[in-house]
C-alpha positions in Angstrom: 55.5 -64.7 -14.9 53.1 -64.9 -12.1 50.1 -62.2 -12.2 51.2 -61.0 -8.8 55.0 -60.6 -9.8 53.8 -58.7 -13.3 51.8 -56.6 -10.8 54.7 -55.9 -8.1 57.4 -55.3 -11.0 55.2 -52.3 -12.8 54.1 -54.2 -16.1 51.2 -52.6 -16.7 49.3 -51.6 -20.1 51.2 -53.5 -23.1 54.1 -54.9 -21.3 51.7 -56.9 -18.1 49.6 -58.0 -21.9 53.1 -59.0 -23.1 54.0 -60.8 -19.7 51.1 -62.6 -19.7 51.1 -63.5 -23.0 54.0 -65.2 -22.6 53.4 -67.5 -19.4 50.4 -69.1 -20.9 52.7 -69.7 -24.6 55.5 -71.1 -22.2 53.1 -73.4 -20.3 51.2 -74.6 -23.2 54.9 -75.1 -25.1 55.9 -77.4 -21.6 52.9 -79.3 -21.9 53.2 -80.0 -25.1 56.7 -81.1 -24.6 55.6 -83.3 -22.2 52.9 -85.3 -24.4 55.2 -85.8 -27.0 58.1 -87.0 -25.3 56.3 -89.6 -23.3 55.9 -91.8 -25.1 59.0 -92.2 -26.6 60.7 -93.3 -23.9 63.9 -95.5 -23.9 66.0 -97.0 -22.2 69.7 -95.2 -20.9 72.5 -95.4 -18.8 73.5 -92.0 -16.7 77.4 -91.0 -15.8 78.5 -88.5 -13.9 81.6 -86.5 -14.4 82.1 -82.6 -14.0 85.1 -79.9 -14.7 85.4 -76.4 -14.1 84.8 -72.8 -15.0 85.9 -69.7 -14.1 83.5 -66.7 -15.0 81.4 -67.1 -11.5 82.5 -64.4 -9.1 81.0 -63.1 -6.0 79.0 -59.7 -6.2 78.7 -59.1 -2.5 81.6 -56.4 -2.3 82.1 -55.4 1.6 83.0 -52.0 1.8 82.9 -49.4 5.2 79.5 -48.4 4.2 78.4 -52.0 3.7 77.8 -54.6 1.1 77.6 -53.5 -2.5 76.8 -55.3 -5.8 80.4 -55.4 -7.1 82.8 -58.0 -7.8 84.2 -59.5 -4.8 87.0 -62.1 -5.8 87.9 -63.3 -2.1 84.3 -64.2 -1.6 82.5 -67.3 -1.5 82.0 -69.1 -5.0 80.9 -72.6 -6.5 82.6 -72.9 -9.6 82.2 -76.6 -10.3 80.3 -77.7 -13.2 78.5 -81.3 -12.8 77.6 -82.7 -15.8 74.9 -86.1 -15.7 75.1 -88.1 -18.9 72.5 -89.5 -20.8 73.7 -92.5 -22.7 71.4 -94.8 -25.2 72.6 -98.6 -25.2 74.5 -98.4 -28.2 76.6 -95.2 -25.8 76.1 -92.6 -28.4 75.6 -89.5 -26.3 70.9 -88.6 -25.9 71.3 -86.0 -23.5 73.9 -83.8 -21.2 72.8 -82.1 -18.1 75.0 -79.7 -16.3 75.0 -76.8 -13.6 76.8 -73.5 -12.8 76.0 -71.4 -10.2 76.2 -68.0 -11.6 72.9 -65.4 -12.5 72.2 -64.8 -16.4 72.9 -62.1 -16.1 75.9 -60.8 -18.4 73.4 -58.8 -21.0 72.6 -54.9 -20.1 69.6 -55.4 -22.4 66.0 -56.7 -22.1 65.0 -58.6 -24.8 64.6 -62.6 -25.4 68.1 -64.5 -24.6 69.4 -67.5 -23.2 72.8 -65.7 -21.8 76.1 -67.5 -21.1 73.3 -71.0 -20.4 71.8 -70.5 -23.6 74.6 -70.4 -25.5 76.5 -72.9 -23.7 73.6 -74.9 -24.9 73.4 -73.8 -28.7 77.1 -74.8 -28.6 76.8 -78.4 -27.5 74.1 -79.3 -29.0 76.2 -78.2 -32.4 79.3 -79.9 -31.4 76.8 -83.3 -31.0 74.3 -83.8 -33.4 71.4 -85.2 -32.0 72.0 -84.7 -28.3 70.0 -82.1 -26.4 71.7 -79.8 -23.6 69.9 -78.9 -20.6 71.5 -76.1 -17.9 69.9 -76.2 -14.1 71.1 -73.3 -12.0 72.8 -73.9 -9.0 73.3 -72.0 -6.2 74.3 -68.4 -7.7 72.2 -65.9 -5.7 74.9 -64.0 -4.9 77.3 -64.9 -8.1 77.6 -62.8 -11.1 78.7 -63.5 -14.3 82.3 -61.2 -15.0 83.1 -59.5 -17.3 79.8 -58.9 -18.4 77.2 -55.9 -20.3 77.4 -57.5 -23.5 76.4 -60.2 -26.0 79.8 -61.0 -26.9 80.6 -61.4 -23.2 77.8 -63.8 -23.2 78.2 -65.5 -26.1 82.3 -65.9 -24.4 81.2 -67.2 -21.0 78.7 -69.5 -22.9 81.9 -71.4 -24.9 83.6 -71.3 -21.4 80.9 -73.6 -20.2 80.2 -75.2 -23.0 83.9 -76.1 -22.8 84.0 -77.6 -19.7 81.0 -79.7 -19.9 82.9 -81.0 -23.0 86.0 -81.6 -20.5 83.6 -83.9 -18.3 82.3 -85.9 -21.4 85.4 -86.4 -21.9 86.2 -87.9 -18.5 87.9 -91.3 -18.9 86.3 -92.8 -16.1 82.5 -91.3 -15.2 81.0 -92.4 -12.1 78.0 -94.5 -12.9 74.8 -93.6 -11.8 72.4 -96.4 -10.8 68.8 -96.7 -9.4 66.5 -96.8 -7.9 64.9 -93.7 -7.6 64.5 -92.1 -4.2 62.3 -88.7 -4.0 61.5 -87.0 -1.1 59.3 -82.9 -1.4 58.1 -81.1 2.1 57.8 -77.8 2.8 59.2 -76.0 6.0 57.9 -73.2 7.6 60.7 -70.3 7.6 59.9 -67.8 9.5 60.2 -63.8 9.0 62.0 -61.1 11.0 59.6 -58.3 12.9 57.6 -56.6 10.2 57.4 -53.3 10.2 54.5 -51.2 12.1 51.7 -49.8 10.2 52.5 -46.4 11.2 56.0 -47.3 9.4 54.7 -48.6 6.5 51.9 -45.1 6.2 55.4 -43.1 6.5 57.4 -45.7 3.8 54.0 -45.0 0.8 54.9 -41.3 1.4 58.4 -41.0 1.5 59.7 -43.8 -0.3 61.2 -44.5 -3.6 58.7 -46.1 -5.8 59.4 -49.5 -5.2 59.4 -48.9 -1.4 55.7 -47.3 -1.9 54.8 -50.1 -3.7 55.9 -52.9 -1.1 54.5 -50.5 1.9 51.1 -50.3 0.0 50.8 -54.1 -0.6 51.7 -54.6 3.0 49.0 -52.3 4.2 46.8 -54.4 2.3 47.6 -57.5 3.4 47.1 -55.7 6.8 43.7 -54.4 5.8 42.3 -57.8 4.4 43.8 -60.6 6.8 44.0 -58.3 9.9 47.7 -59.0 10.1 51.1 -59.0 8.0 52.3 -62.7 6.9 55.0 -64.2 9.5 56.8 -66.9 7.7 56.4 -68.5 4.1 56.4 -72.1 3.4 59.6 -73.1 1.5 59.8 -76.5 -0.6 62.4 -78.3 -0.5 63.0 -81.6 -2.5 65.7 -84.8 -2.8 66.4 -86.6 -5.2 68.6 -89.9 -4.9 69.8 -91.8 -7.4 70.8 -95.2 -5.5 73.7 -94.7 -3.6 75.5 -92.8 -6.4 74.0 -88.9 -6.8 72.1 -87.2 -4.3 70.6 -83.8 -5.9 69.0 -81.8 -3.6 66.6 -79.0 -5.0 66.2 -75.8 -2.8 63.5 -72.7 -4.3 64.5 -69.6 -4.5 68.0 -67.2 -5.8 69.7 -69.7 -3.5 72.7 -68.2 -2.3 76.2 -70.0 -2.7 76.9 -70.6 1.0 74.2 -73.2 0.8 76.0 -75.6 -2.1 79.1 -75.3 -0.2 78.1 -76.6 3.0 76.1 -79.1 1.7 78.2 -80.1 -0.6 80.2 -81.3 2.7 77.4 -82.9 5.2 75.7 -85.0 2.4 78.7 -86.8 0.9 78.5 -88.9 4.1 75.9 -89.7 7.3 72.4 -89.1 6.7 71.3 -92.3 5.2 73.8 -92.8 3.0 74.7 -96.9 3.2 77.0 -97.1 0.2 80.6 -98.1 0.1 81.4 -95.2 -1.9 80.5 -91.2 -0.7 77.5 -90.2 -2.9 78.1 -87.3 -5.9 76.1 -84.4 -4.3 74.5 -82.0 -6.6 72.5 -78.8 -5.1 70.3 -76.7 -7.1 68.6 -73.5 -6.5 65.8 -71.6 -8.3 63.9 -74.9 -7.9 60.4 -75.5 -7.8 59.5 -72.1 -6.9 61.1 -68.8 -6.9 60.4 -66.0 -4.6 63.2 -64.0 -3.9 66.7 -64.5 -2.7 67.0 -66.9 -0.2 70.1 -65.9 2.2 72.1 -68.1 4.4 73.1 -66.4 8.2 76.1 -65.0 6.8 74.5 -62.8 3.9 71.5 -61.8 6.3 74.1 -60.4 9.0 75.9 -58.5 6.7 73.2 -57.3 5.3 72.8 -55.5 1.7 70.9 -56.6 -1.4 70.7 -60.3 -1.0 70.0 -60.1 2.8 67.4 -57.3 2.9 66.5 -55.0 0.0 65.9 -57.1 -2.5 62.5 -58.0 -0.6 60.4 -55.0 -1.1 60.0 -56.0 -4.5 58.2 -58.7 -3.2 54.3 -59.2 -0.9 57.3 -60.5 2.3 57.2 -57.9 5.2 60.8 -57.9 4.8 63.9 -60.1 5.6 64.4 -63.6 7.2 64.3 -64.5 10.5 67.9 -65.4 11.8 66.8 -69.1 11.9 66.5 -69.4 8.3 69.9 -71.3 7.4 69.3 -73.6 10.0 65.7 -74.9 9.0 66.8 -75.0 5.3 69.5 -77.1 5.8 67.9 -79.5 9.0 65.1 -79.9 6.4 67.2 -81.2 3.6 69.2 -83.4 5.8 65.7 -84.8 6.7 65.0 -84.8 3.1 68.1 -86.8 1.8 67.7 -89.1 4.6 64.2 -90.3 3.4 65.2 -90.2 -0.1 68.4 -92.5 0.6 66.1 -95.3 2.2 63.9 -95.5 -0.3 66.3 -95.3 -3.1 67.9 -98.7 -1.6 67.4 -102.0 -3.6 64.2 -103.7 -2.4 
């Protein structure tokens, strides 16, 4: 947890102690992960296969006074699982990787747990001795987790998963995933809508709720020490290409689902891909950096949570500029398309 994000979230005293605490364990725990796997590198051969499951369900409930945090079964969802096997020579299993594009969010309480991805985890690595399980989000943004509130709920939604990742190991015929490696990482500028005046902001730290004093007194001082209030943010955005088997494409941010969905579609075929057969496409979200929600044009017209409010618990003058969708996705075209050439046998 960033010092700036422990700041904006009210984590002062012995919880910001507790916050910060943490990071530098986690970091120094990732490092030393690092060093010690290094050097035990091996060889492996990677499969793909996925399945399904169906706890993922849209939160983004339209109703006549707008969007509300509800469920919302008609609405966009992603409930695919793709699993990438890790296989040692000999084919005994070293490691599974698979994705679900849902928040952790089924727990009411605050205290240390994996969720439904943690346990998902606990439970494969159980069921195969030796093999470690690793989750990557996808794009979930906008997906909850239903139904939820509890730690059996969890601890169900977890064996859900869990099952279906055992459904794609169990996949007769994996597609095989071969080199080489093709990585491509830019940032593109994405721009924000009008922020608001200063006089609106003076009225917002009166009035507001807490959180809405809080955003309108860190915007004042961005206005106060840089003369002006920050007009776009600089948004990575990474491909990865695995020859011309598995394109994963990595977008920062709580990613919502509309953006898996349509890529999912344009980068099975066209930009740079030179394969006879269409590439596996994997999108994640939450990747590299996380700053907020990242909505696609639909969410940001309707509006609500993921489109708008959720920003004032950031340092952003407030939502995304119309164009945001647009840039995201040219960008990872762009992306893909250098990653796919220089993933091509030399």
């Amino acid at each position: 947890l960033r010092e700036d994000k422990a700041t904006r979230r009210g984590l002062g005293g012995d919880r910001g102690a507790e916050a910060r605490q943490y990071t530098k364990m986690l970091v120094e725990k990732l490092l030393k992960a690092i060093e010690t796997t290094l050097p035990r590198l091996e060889p492996v051969q990677l499969k793909y296969a996925s399945a399904r499951a169906g706890f993922a369900m849209n939160r983004r409930l339209p109703t006549s006074e707008g969007v509300i945090n509800s469920p919302y079964p008609e609405g966009p969802v992603d409930q695919r699982v793709p699993v990438l096997i890790v296989e040692r020579p000999d084919s005994s299993l070293m490691a599974a990787l698979f994705g679900y594009a849902c928040h952790n969010t089924t727990l009411s309480f605050y205290q240390f747990c994996g969720d439904y991805a943690g346990y998902a985890q606990e439970y494969l690595e159980a069921a195969h001795p030796g093999m470690v399980a690793l989750f990557m989000m996808g794009c979930g943004g906008d997906q909850n987790p239903y139904p939820r509130r509890s730690l059996d709920l969890a601890k169900q939604h977890g064996r859900a998963l869990s099952n279906a990742v055992e459904v794609a190991l169990s996949v007769k015929q994996p597609r095989a995933i071969h080199g080489p490696l093709g990585v491509a990482l830019e940032e593109v500028e994405l721009e924000f809508a009008t922020p608001p005046s200063r006089e609106e902001l003076l009225k917002r730290k009166e009035t507001g709720n807490k959180y809405e004093q809080s955003h309108a007194v860190r915007l004042l001082d961005q206005l106060e020490e840089r003369g002006g209030i920050q007009t776009s943010y600089a948004f990575p955005l990474q491909v990865i290409q695995f020859g011309n088997d598995l394109t994963l494409a990595a977008i920062c941010g709580e990613t919502v689902v509309d953006y898996s969905l349509r890529l999912q579609q344009e980068l099975k075929s066209g930009t740079g891909n030179s394969g006879e057969q269409e590439p596996v496409v994997w999108i994640a979200g939450y990747s590299n950096h996380v700053f907020g929600y990242l909505p696609s044009l639909r969410v940001l017209k309707e509006g609500g949570y993921e489109g708008n409010r959720a920003m004032i618990y950031s340092s952003y003058p407030g939502p995304f500029a119309e164009s945001v969708e647009q840039r995201v996705v040219s960008k990872i075209h762009e992306l893909t398309n250098q990653a796919r050439k220089s993933a091509q046998p030399k």
